[in-house]
GUVO-286854 format. One record per residue (C-alpha): residue in three letters; x, y, z. Coordinates in pm, whole numbers, plus 50000, padded with zeros to 5 digits. Each point is the difference from the previous one (the first is absolute). Layout:
N
AlaXYZ;...
***
This chain:
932
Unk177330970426934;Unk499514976649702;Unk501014958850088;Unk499465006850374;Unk499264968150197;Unk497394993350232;Unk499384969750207;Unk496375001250123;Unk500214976950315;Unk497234988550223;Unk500434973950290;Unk497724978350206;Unk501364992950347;Unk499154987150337;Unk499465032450204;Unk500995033849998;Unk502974995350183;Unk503564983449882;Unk501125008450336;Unk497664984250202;Unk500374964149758;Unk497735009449701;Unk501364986249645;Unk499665007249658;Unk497174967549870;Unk500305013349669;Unk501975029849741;Unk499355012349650;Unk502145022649797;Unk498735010049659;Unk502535017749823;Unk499035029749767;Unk502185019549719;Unk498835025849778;Unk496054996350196;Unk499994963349847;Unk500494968650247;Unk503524980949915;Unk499514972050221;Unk498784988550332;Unk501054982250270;Unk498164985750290;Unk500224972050248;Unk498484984550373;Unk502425003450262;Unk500114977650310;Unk499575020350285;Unk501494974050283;Unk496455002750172;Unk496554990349978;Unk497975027449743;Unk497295019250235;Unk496754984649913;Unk498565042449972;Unk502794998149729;Unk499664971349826;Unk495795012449984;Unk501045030649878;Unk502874987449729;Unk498924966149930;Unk503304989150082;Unk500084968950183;Unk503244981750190;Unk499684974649748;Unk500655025049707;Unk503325010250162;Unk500694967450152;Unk502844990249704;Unk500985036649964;Unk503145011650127;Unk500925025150211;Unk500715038249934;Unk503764994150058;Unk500164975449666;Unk498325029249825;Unk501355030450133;Unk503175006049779;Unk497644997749650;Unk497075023750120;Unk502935024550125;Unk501384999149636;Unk497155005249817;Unk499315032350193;Unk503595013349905;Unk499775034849819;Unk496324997950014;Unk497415021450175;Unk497994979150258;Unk495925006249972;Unk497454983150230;Unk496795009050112;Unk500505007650366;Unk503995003749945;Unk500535003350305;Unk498734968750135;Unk502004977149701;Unk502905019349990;Unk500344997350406;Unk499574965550015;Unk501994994149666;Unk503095014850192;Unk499644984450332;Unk499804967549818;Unk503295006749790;Unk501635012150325;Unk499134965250157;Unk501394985549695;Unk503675018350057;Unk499375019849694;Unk500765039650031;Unk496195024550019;Unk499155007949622;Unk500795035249868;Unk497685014349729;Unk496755023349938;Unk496574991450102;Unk496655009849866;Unk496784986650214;Unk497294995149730;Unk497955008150322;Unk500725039749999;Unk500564998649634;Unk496174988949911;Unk498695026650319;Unk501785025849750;Unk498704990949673;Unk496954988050061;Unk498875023850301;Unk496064989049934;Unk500244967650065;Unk497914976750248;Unk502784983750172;Unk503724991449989;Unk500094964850051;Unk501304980149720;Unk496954981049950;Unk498065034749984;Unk502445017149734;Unk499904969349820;Unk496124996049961;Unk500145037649925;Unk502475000849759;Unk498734967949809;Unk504054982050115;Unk499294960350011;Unk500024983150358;Unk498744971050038;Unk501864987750337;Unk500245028850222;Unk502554996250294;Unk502174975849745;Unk503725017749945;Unk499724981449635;Unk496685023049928;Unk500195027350206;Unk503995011549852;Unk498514997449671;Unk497365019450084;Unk502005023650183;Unk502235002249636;Unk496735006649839;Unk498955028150170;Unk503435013950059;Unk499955004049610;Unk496295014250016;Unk501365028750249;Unk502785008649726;Unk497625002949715;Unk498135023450233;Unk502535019050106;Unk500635005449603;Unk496745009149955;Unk500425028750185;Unk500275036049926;Unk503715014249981;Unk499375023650331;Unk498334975050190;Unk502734973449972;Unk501985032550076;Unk498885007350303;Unk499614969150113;Unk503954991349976;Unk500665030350146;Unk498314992350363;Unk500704961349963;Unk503394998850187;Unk497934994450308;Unk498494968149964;Unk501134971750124;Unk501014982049691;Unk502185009649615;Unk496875013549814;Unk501785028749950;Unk502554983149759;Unk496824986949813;Unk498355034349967;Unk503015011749857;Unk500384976449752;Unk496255005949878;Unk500735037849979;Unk503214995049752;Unk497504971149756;Unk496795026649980;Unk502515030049949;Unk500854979349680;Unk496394998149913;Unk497785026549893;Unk497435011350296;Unk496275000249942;Unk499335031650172;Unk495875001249906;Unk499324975850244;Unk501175025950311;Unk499745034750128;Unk502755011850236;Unk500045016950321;Unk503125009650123;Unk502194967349988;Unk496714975749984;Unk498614984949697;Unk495995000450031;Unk498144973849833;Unk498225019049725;Unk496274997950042;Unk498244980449680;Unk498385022449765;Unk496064987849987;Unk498334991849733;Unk497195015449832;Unk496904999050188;Unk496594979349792;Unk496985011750059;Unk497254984550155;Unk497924978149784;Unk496084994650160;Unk498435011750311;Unk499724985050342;Unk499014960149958;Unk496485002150173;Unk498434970949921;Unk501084961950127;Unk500264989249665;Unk502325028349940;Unk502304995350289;Unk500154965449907;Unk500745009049599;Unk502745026750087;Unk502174977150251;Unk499344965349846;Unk501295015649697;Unk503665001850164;Unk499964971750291;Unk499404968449845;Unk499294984850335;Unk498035030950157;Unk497234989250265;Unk496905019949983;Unk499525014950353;Unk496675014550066;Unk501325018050313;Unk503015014849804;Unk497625014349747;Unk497965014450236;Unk502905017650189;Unk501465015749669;Unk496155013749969;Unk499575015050355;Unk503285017449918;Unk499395015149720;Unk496835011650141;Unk501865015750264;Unk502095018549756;Unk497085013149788;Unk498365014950314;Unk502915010050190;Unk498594983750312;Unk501814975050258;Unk500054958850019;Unk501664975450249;Unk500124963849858;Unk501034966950120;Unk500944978649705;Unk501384968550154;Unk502764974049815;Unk498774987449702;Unk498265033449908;Unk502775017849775;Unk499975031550263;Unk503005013549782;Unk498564993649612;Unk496885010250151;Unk501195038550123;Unk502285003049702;Unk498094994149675;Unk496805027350068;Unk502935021050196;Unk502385002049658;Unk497015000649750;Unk498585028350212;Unk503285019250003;Unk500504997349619;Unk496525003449911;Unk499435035850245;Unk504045011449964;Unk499684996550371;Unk502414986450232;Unk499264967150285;Unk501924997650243;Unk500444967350129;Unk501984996850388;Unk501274970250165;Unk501784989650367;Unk502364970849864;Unk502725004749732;Unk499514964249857;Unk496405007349908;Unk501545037649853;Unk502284978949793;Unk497714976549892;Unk497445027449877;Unk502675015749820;Unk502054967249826;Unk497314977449987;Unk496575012450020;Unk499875029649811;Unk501924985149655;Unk497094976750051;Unk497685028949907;Unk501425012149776;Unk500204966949805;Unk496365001350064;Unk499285035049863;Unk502334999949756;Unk501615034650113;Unk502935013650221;Unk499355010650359;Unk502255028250075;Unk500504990150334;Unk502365013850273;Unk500904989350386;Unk500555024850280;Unk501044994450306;Unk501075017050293;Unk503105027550002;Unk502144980450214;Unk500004969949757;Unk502075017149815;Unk503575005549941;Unk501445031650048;Unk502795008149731;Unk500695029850151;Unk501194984150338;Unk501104967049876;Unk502735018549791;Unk501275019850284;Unk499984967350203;Unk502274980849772;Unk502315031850027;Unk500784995850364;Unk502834979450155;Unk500224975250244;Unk496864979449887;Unk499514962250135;Unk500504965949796;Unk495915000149999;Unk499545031649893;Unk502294999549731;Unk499154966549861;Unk496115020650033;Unk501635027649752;Unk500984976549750;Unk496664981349989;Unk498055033149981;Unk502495016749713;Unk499054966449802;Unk496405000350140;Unk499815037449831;Unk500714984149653;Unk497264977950032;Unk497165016250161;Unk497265014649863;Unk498375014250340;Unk502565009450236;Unk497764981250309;Unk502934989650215;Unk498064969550082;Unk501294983249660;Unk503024995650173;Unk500754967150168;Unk502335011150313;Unk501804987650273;Unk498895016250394;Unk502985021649911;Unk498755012049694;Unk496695006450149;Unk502025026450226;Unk501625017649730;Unk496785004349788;Unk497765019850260;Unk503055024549943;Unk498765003649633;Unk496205000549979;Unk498765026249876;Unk498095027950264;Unk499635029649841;Unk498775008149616;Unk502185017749738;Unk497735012749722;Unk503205008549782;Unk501624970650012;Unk499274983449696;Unk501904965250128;Unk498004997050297;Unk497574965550001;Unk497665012750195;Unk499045030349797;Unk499984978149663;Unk497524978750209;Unk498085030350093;Unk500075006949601;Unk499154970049874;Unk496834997650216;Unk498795034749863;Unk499924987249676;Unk498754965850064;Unk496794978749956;Unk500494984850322;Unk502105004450333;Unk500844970550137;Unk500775009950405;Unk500504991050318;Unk497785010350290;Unk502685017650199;Unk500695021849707;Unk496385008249981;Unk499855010150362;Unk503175016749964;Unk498215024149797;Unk498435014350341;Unk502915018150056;Unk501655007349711;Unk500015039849887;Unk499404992549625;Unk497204970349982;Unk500674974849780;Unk496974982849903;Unk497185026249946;Unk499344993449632;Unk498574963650029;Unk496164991449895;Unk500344963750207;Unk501614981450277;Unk500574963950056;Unk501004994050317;Unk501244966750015;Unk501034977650325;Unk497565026950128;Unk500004986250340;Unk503895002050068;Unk499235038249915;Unk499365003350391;Unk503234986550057;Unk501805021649728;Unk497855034550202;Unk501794982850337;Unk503545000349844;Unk500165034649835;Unk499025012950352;Unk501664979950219;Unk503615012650136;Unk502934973650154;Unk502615015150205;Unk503304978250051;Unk502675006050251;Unk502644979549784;Unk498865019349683;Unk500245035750170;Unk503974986650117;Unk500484989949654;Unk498785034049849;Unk502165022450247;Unk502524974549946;Unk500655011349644;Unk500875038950129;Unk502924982750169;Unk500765023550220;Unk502074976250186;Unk501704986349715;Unk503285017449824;Unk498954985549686;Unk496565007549993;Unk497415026449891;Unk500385025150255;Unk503815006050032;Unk500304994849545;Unk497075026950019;Unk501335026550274;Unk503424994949773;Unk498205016249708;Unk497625025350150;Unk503285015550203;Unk501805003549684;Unk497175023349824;Unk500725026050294;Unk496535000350069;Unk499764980150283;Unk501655000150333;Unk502144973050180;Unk497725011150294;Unk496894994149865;Unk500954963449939;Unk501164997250337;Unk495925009450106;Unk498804975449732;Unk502124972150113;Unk498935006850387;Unk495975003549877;Unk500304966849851;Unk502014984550261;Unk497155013150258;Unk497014989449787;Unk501544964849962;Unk500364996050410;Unk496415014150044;Unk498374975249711;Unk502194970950183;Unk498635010350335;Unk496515003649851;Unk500704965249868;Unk501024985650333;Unk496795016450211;Unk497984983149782;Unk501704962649963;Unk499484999350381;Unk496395015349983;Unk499054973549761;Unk501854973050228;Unk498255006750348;Unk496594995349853;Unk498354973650181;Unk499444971549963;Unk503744993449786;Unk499824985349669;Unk501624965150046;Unk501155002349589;Unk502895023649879;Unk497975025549824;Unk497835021850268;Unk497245020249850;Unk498215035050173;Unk497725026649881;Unk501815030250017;Unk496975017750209;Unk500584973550270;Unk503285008650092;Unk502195022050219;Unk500885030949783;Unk502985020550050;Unk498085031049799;Unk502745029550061;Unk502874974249926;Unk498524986249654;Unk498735037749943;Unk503615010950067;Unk501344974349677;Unk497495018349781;Unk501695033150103;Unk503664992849966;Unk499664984949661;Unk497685021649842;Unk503135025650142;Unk502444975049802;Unk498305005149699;Unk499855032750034;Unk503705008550002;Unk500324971749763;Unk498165013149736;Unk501205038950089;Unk503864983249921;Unk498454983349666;Unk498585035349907;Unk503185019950064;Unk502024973849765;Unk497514995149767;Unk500845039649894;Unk503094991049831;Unk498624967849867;Unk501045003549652;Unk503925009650122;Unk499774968750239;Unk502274970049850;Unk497564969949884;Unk501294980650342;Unk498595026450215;Unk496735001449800;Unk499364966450011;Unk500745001450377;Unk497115030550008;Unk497894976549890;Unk500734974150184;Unk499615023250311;Unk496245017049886;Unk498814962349926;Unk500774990650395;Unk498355033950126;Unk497024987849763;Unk499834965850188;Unk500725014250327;Unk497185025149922;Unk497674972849946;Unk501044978150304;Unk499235032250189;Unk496425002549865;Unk499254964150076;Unk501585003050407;Unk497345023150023;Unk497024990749882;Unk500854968050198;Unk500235017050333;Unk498185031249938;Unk497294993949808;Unk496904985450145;Unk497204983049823;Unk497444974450099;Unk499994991949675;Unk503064981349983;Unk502194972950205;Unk503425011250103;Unk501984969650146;Unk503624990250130;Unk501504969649917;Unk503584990050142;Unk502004963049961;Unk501914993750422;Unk502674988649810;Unk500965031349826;Unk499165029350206;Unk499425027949927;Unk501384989449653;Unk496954984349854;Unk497145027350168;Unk498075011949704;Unk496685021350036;Unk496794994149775;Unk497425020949914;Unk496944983849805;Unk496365017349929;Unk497214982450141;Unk497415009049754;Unk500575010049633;Unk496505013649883;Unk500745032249979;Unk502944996249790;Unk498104983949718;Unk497765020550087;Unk502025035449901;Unk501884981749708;Unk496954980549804;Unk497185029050061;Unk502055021649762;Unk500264968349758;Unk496764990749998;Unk498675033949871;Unk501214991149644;Unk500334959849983;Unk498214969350076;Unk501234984250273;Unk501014961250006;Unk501054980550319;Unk500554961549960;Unk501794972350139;Unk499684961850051;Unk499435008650359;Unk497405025850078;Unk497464988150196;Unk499684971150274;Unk496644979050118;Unk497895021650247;Unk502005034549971;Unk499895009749610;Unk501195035350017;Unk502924991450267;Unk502935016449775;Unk497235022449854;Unk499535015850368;Unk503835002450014;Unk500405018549653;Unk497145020150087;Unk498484996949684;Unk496095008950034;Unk497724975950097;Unk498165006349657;Unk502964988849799;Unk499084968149891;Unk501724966350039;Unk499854975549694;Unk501424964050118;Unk500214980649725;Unk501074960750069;Unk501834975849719;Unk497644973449921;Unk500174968850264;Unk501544975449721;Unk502795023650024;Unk501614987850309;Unk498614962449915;Unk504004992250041;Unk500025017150359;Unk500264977550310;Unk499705012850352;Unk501244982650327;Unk499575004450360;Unk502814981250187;Unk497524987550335;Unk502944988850189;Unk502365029550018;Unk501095010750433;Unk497765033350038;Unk501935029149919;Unk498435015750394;Unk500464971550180;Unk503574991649931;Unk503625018149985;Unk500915009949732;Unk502934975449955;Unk497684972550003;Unk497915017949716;Unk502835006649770;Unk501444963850050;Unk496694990349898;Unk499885021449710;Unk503414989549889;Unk498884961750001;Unk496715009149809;Unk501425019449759;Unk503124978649934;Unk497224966049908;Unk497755027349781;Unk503475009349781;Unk500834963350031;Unk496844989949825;Unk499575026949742;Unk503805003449928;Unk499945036150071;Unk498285028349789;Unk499275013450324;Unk498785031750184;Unk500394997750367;Unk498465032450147;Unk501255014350311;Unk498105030650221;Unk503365008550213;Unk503624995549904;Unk501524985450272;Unk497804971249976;Unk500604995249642;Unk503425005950127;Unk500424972250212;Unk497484976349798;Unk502775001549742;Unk502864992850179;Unk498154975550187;Unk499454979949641;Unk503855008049914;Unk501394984550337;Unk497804964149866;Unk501204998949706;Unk496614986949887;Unk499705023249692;Unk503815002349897;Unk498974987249642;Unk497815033449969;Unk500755040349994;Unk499285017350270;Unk499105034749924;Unk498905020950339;Unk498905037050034;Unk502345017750183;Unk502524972950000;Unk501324992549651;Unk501175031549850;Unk498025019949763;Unk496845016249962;Unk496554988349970;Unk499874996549628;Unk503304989149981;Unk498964973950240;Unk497504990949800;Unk501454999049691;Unk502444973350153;Unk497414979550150;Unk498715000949609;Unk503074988349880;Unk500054959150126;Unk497604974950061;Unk501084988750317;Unk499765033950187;Unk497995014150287;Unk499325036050078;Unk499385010650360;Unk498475035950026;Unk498665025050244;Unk497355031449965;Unk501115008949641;Unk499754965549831;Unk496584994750119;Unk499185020949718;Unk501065019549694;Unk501744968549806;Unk499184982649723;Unk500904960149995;Unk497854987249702;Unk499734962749899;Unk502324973750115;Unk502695026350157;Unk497884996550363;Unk498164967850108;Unk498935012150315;Unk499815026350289;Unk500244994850383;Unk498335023750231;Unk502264995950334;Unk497935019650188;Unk496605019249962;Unk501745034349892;Unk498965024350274;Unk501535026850092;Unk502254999050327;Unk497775020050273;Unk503395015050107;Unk500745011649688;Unk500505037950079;Unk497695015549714;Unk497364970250009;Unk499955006250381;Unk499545038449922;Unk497114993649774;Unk498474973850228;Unk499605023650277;Unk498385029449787;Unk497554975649899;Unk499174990350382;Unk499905035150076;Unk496935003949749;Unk498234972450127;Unk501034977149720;Unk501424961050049;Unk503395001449875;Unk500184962649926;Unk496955000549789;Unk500675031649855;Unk503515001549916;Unk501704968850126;Unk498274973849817;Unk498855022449704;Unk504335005449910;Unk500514963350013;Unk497164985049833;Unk501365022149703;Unk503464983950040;Unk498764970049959;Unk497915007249724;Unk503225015349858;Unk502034966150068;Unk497404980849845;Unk500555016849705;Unk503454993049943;Unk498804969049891;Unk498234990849722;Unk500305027249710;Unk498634983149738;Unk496604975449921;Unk502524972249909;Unk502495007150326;Unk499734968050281;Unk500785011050366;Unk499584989450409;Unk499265026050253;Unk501254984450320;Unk499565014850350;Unk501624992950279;Unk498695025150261;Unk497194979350160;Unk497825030950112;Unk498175001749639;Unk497974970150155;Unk500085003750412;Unk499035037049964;Unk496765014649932;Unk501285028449759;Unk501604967549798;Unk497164998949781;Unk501275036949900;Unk502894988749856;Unk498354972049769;Unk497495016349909;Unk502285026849849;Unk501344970749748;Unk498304988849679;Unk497844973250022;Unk502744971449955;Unk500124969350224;Unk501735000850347;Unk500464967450188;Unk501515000150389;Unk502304974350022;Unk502744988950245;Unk503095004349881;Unk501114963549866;Unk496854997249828;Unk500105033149838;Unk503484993749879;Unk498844963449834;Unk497215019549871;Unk502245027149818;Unk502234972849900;Unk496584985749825;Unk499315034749835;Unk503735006449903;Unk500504968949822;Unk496785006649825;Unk500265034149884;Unk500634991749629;Unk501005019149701;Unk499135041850084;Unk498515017949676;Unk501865033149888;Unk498635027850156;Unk497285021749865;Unk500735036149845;Unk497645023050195;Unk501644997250348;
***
């Protein structure tokens, strides 16, 4: 509708609450015609109490500011008027629009009347990939000036801003997608609807550019870029120093000759020639990546040959792909044809997806999920669901559409253009739980490749443990029969037994024995459920904390009861899938209501299939091999009982999957963390790899970490020798002076999650650090690297991390000042597969503090270490707080796994006037070098 009028309003108030006192502090309207702002209007409001100082930190909005301001009532009567006829847009318009019509209310002025649009859902539509939905984030994203955050002046007009970004989106759509998306919108909980309409009546005025999409069914697909003609490969393989040193000079002004780095890229390609196997330790500062990929491409164009190149994390994927690999090619002065593959069930599956969005009855989150994946399809080039920045919700609705099966005919599918791509690629960029995946696959995936990187190579034991681990949950199994709905009217069962009666095929009676086999296998799983809960609960002695942990071999079994669960359901399934068969004979006279509801019904007997399988190799299978454990919260019983099953040992499954490999390639393992002082084959012995394999460590030259700082705090409680309360009040007080001091760019490294937990909210209840962002694993919203792309984001911000940010992310230059080791990272002894592990090794003979205990977390520390300084110019402390590294004898372990930098053990005032010395000394940081 052409001349519509929007007000984009934001408020700052007191509180939450107008009910419980809270006032409006300040409003701004910017009014908008034609997607061009006509005016604005903003003003402080007296709120009749004293601004919250919280409020005032986070608006800047003092009492003095509003102190000659009046109150709402004197402005009431003009802000209702200017949002006459006009359609009110906020981000978070719930929140203004709320408080906006409490506060007219209290001024005796009737509730407003008009449409809404919350730029909140709008931008989770349009822009379905992005890191976060905070106006500050969509802002920085979207390049949208603000200066003053938190500010109604700033943050309406930034608001207007990206309101208008999201309808030049929306425009840039594709006809079908803008389609679709108006016709599921009427669920959401503001007018986008109105909007979406309006865009579809402009671009059917406008000529479509169809070449840029493919269509599948009522989905535009982003159409994949044509590549462009491949160069060949001028020159051999650099072998000489002076070579190296010519060829990448040549393209990075600023490139540092590394003697290690060349050395690496030599071993490799020796490797390659002679098809034999390598393990190398190339610590920060080396290059690792540069150092794999240039003989790795040049031997794959040179031969016609294909590398292979695997890794644990996505961010290091991505940044081989985006970053790394363009560099090599700018370097050889060719194209890579490069492709990623990753596992099936990263993957969308069209197939299911559009039979989902068919159905009725779906929730406000997984509808507003449908609209950002319909736009997310226009955009993506992969179809890996993990693009897709979704609420918990979300999350739910999109294990419904990975993809678990292959369809060779479907040309649509992402997964099979993957699987295409890679065949005719240069190099296969992976992830090691695809590559193990290829174990059990029927048709083997990667038997044509002449090399293997196999980088992160010691999280590969931990990639072995997941593809063979298996995690029963009670509240998942409810969920699962849950969706049958036999109970339900509305749901699956009763919609289903509807259709399947109607073909004449299928008897009201044999219904009748389905519904009473389910009803009996849900009573016997419950009871199952129950036995166990109170098996777990009278071992002895009681677990004083809410979550009580038993191996499953320890505990009271009721065998003929949980024996009697397998029985009844496998019978379920049985008559389940014999009613699927009979209707699936008149499939093609079945309306398309009843076929979706077929397939609806064969996808549950395909889950419940699988549940089956896992319940039992749980109970039935036994294996020394691996740990099988129970693990129950006494608040939620028998609600939160879920099962694990973990291998012990995974030698013999790199075993079976590399000695086909390593018939016809060269063999490359490497990491920044392979070996430790006094036990260099430790992750060697747990890949198996032969002892004659050999290991090349290869360390950056000591003026590389010249900038690195280390500190022992001397005066920290002893983590064994007090509660730990007292510890983590300690910790909060050190770590609240280190941020103090440095002004944040900080890593503060956690081994368990309650205690970071509690650390943090600890440091929120001071106040101490309210001039900083918090960002806390597990506690602020989001994942890892969205975490960390945050924490990137503003100077004043600290990151607090557990297991996975001890490793695995890059930080370079100024963007991290320093990292604080909480606590020596050792693995709890009570942890249930540690525990396992520990006791096979005592069975042998073997020490299991020397042999496994304090092997794992010397490498953690290593790891955290290395988060640190990522470049010869980078400046960083490496503060400890766990007082052990110096009262116990294995201490010397941990140091002596650090570069040569200087350490000093200090109390903890001194320390801190010491790093205020160093901070305010750091000086100007050179750029960093190219070869990293």
């Amino acid at each position: 509708m052409e001349n519509q009028k929007y007000v984009i309003v934001d408020l700052e108030t007191t509180g939450h609450s107008p009910k419980e006192g809270d006032r409006m502090i300040q409003i701004a309207m910017v009014i908008m015609k034609n997607w061009e702002v006509e005016k604005t209007f903003t003003t402080f409001i007296h709120p009749g109490r004293t601004i919250p100082l919280f409020i005032q930190d986070l608006t800047n909005i003092s009492d003095q500011d509003v102190k000659d301001a009046l109150p709402f009532e004197s402005y009431a009567e003009e802000i209702y008027e200017i949002l006459q006829d006009a359609v009110f847009v906020a981000h978070n318009a719930d929140f203004d629009l709320s408080f906006l019509q409490s506060e007219f209310e209290r001024a005796g002025l009737p509730r407003w009347k008009g449409k809404k649009i919350d730029t909140v859902e709008l931008s989770k539509i349009l822009f379905p990939m992005a890191l976060g939905y905070k106006l500050a984030d969509l802002a920085s994203e979207l390049n949208i000036p603000l200066n003053n955050a938190h500010r109604a002046d700033d943050d309406a007009m930034a608001t207007a801003l990206l309101f208008k970004k999201c309808w030049e989106e929306m425009l840039s759509l594709p006809i079908p997608t803008i389609e679709q998306l108006h016709k599921q919108s009427f669920k959401l909980k503001s007018n986008i609807s109105h909007l979406l309409f309006q865009a579809l009546q402009v671009k059917r005025k406008t000529i479509e550019n169809e070449s840029d999409y493919i269509y599948y069914q009522q989905f535009a697909l982003k159409k994949k870029a044509i590549k462009s003609a491949e160069k060949d490969l001028k020159g051999s393989y650099p072998n000489s120093t002076e070579e190296k040193v010519e060829l990448l000079s040549k393209h990075f002004p600023k490139f540092e000759k590394r003697q290690e780095q060349f050395q690496m890229m030599d071993a490799i390609w020796e490797t390659y020639q002679a098809k034999k196997e390598i393990m190398i330790e190339a610590s920060t500062g080396i290059g690792k990546t540069l150092g794999y990929l240039l003989p790795s491409i040049i031997y794959a164009k040179q031969r016609g040959k294909k590398i292979c190149i695997s890794t644990y994390t996505s961010y290091l994927l991505e940044q081989i792909l985006y970053k790394e690999i363009p560099k090599i090619e700018k370097v050889l002065g060719i194209k890579v044809n490069v492709s990623l593959l990753k596992g099936m069930q990263n993957y969308i599956d069209l197939e299911l997806f559009e039979q989902l969005i068919q159905q009725d009855g779906h929730s406000y989150d997984e509808t507003l999920t449908i609209l950002q994946i319909i736009v997310w399809l226009s955009k993506t080039n992969t179809g890996d669901l993990s693009e897709l920045n979704l609420s918990g919700g979300g999350q739910l609705f999109v294990e419904k559409i990975r993809k678990k099966n292959r369809n060779h005919q479907n040309s649509f599918d992402f997964f099979e253009k993957a699987i295409k791509e890679s065949l005719e690629s240069d190099i296969i960029v992976t992830n090691h739980a695809m590559l193990l995946a290829d174990l059990v696959r029927i048709e083997p995936i990667f038997q044509s490749i002449d090399g293997w990187v196999i980088d992160e190579a010691h999280q590969f034991v931990q990639a072995a443990i997941q593809r063979d681990q298996i995690m029963f949950s009670y509240a998942q199994w409810k969920y699962l029969f849950g969706q049958i709905g036999i109970s339900s009217d509305s749901g699956l069962f009763q919609a289903f037994r509807k259709a399947a009666i109607q073909t004449g095929r299928v008897s009201e009676q044999l219904f009748f024995q389905l519904e009473k086999s389910f009803a009996t296998t849900l009573e016997r799983i419950e009871r199952a459920m129950q036995t166990l809960a109170i098996s777990i609960q009278n071992q002895k002695p009681p677990l004083l904390d809410y979550k009580q942990t038993a191996f499953l071999k320890d505990l009271s079994l009721n065998m003929p009861l949980l024996k009697d669960v397998s029985r009844t359901l496998q019978k379920w399934i049985d008559l389940a899938e014999y009613v699927s068969n009979q209707v699936r004979q008149d499939v093609e006279e079945l309306p398309k209501k009843n076929k979706l509801l077929l397939e609806r019904w064969d996808y549950w007997i395909r889950e419940l299939k699988i549940k089956l399988a896992e319940w039992d190799e749980l109970f039935f299978v036994k294996s020394n091999q691996f740990a099988v454990w129970v693990e129950i919260d006494k608040r939620h019983i028998p609600g939160s009982l879920r099962i694990y099953k973990k291998p012990i040992e995974i030698t013999e499954t790199v075993d079976v999957l590399f000695n086909n490999l390593r018939k016809n390639a060269g063999v490359i393992w490497t990491s920044g963390t392979l070996t430790i002082p006094n036990n260099e084959r430790f992750i060697a012995k747990q890949l198996g790899i032969a002892d004659n394999v050999p290991i090349l460590k290869l360390e950056a030259p000591q003026n590389y970490y010249g900038g690195a700082k280390g500190y022992i705090v001397s005066d920290m409680p002893d983590i064994q020798g007090v509660s730990q309360s007292d510890y983590i009040e300690s910790v909060a007080a050190a770590v609240t002076q280190i941020i103090q001091t440095i002004e944040g760019r900080c890593f503060v490294l956690f081994t368990s999650q309650d205690m970071l937990k509690r650390t943090v909210e600890l440091i929120q209840e001071a106040e101490l650090l309210n001039d900083y962002l918090l960002f806390a694993q597990g506690v602020t919203s989001g994942s890892r690297m969205r975490l960390l792309k945050s924490f990137q984001k503003f100077h004043r911000s600290v990151l607090f991390g557990t297991n996975s940010f001890w490793e695995g992310v890059d930080v370079p230059g100024e963007d991290l000042s320093a990292v604080i080791i909480v606590r020596l990272p050792f693995s709890s002894p009570d942890e249930p597969t540690f525990k396992a592990k520990a006791t096979m090794l005592t069975e042998k003979g073997q020490n299991a503090f020397t042999d496994l205990s304090l092997p794992e977390a010397i490498l953690r520390f290593k790891q955290g270490f290395g988060r640190l300084i990522r470049s010869s110019k980078d400046k960083g402390v490496f503060i400890v707080l766990d007082r052990r590294i110096e009262t116990k004898s294995y201490g010397k372990e941990f140091i002596k796994a650090l570069p040569n930098i200087k350490i000093e053990k200090l109390p903890l005032q001194h320390m801190v006037k010491d790093l205020q010395h160093w901070y305010n000394n750091k000086g100007e940081e050179g750029k960093q070098v190219d070869n990293n």
